[in-house]
C-alpha positions in Angstrom: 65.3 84.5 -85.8 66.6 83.2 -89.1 64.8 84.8 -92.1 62.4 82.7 -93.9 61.5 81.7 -97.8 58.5 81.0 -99.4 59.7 78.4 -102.1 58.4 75.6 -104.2 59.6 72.4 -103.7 60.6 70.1 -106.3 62.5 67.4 -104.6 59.7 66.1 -103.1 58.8 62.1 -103.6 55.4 61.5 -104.1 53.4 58.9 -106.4 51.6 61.5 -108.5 52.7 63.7 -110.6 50.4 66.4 -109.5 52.2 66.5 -105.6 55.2 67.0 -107.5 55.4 70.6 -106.7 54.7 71.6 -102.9 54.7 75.0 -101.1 56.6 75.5 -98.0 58.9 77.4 -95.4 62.4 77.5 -95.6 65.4 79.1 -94.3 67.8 80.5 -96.4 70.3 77.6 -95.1 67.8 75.4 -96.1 67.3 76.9 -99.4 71.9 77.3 -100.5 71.6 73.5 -98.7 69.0 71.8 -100.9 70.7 74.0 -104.2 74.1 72.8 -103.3 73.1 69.3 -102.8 71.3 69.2 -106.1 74.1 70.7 -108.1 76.3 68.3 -105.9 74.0 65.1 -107.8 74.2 66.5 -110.7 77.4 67.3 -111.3 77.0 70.7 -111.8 80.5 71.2 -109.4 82.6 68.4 -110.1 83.7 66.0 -107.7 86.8 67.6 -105.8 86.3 70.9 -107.0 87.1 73.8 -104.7 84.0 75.1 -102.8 85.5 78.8 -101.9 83.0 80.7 -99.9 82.8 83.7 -101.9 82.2 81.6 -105.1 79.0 80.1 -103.3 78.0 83.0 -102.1 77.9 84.5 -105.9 76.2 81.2 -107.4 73.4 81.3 -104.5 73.2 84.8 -103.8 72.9 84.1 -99.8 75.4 85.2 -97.3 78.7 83.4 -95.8 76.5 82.0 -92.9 73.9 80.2 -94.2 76.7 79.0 -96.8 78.5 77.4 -93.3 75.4 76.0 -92.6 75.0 74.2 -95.2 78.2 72.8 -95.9 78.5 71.7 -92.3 75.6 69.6 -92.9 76.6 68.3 -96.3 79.8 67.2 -94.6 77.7 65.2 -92.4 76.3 63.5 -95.2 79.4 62.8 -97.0 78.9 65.0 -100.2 81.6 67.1 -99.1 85.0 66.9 -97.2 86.8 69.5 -95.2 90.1 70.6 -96.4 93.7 71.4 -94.4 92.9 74.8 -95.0 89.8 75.1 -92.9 87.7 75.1 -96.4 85.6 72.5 -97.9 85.9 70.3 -102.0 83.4 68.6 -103.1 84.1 64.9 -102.2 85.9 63.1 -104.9 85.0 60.0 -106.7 85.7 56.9 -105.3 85.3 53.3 -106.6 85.4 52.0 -103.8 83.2 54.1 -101.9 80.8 53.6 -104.9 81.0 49.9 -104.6 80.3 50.6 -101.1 77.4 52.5 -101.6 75.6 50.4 -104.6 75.7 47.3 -102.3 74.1 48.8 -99.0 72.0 50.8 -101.4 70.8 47.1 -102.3 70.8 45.6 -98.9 67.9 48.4 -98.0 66.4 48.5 -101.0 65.6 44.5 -101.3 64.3 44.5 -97.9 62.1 47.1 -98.2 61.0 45.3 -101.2 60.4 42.4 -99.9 58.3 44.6 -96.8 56.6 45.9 -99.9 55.4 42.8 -101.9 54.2 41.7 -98.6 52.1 44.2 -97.6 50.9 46.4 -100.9 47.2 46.6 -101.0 44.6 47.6 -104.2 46.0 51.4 -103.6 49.9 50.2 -103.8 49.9 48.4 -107.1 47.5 51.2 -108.4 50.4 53.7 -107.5 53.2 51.6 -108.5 51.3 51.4 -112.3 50.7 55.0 -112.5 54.4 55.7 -111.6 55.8 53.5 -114.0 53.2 54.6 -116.9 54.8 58.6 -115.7 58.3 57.1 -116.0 57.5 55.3 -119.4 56.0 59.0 -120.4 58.7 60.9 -119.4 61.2 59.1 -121.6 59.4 59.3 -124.7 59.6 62.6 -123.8 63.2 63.0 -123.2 63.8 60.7 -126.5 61.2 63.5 -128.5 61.1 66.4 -126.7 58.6 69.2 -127.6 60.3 72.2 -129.3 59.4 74.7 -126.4 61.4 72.2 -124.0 65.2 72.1 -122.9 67.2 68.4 -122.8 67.8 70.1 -119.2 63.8 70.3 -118.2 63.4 66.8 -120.0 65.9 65.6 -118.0 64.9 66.5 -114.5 61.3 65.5 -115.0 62.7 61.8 -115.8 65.0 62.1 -113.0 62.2 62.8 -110.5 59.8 60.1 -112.2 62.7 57.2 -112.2 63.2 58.5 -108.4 59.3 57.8 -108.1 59.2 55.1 -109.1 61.7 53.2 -107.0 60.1 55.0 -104.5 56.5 53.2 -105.5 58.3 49.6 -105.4 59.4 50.2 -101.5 56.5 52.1 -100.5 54.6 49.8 -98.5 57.5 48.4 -96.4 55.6 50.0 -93.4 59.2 51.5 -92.4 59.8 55.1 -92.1 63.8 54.1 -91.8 64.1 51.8 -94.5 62.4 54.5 -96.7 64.8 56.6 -95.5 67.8 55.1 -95.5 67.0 54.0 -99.0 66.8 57.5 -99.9 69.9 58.6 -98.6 72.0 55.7 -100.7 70.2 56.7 -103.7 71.8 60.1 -103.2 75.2 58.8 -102.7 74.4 56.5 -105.9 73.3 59.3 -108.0 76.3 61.1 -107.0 78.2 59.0 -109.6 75.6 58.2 -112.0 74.1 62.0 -113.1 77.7 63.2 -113.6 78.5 60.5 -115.5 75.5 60.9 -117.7 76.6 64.3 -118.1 79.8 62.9 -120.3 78.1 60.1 -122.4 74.4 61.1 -122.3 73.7 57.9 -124.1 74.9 55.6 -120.5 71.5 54.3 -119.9 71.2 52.6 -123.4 74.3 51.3 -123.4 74.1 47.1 -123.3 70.4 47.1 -122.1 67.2 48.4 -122.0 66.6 50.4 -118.9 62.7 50.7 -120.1 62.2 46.8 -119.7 64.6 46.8 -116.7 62.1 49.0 -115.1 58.8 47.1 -116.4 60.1 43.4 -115.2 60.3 45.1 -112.0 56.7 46.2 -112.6 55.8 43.2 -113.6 57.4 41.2 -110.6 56.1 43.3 -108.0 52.5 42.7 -109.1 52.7 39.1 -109.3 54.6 39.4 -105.4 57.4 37.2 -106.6 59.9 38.6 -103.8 63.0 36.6 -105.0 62.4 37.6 -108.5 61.9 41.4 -107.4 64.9 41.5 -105.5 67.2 39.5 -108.2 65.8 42.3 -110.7 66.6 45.1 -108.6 69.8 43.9 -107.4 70.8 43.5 -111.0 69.8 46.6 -112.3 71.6 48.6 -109.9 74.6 46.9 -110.4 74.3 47.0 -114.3 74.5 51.0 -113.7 77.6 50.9 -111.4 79.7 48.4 -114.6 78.6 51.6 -116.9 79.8 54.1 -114.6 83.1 51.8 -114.1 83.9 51.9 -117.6 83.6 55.6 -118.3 84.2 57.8 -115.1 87.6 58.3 -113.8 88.1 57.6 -110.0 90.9 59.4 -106.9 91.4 56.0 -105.6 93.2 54.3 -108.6 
């Protein structure tokens, strides 16, 4: 029997704030998985970078099994390749692949959107508000932060209430796969967005304002104008991806 963590979740995507943070059972797989992937998003190991076992096995403190475990499934996923010499790299950045991503990212995400504005009842556009009032918090926040808080804890807690609140647009789509689905893209999209924030921190104010981006998105869900909600989101994500084109290098060029 594999052993077993007690651990608290913070990748998990609820509407409130106060579900952020959730108890549960993991394995220790689970636990140098979910670490790995993060620092994957984040850019903590860069894209192509070497993923020696014994260098993991320092950084999560977990054995060369679980380790395999992980990076097995993370291959599955795409976040890593295998390598001629039976090891595993982080998987590079690709435009194209990027490209690729951004535009399914959008096919999903507009039809779930659309689901969305059709079905959302009193207790969806109630959810939808309170996320976007978290988001707007949380980057007045990162923009002030209190002196007893890190850019890095700042940062993270806007990260999970952007995620939240893209999550709150889609949320009433009525499909467990399109939610889904949409979630995976949005980790292959912040793949190449986090990292790149990382380098010019400033990326998001760059040329718009991601603030009112967010709130016409708000603002078109509520009124259930679906072609206006889709144009929106369509254009936002791909205002992103022209940001990331201009700053972050690529393999494939």
């Amino acid at each position: 029997m594999k052993p077993r963590l007690k651990v608290v979740r913070q990748d998990a995507e609820p509407l409130h704030e106060a579900s952020d943070v959730e108890v549960e059972d993991i394995t220790f797989a689970e636990r140098v998985y979910r670490l790995l992937r993060r620092d994957l998003i984040a850019g903590e190991i860069a894209p192509g970078q070497s993923l020696r076992l014994e260098f993991l096995k320092q950084r999560y403190g977990s054995s060369f099994s679980p380790i395999r475990e992980a990076l097995n499934r993370l291959q599955s996923e795409r976040m890593v390749v295998s390598t001629t010499s039976r090891g595993f790299r982080a998987a590079a950045f690709s435009r194209k692949e990027m490209r690729d991503a951004v535009e399914t990212r959008i096919l999903i995400d507009c039809d779930a959107m659309r689901r969305s504005l059709k079905n959302g009842d009193d207790a969806w556009e109630t959810a939808l508000v309170t996320a976007f009032h978290a988001l707007t918090l949380a980057a007045r926040r990162r923009q002030d932060p209190p002196e007893d808080e890190t850019g890095d804890r700042g940062s993270e807690l806007l990260e999970r209430r952007h995620l939240a609140f893209h999550r709150a647009l889609i949320s009433a789509c009525g499909s467990r796969w399109l939610m889904e689905l949409s979630l995976q893209m949005y980790t292959h999209t912040e793949r190449y967005r986090r990292p790149t924030l990382r380098l010019r921190p400033g990326l998001d104010g760059m040329d718009r304002d991601v603030g009112r981006e967010h709130q016409a998105l708000m603002d078109a869900a509520l009124a259930r104008d679906a072609e206006r909600a889709v144009a929106l989101l369509s254009e936002h994500y791909r205002k992103t991806v022209e940001l990331i084109e201009g700053i972050a290098s690529f393999d494939d060029e």
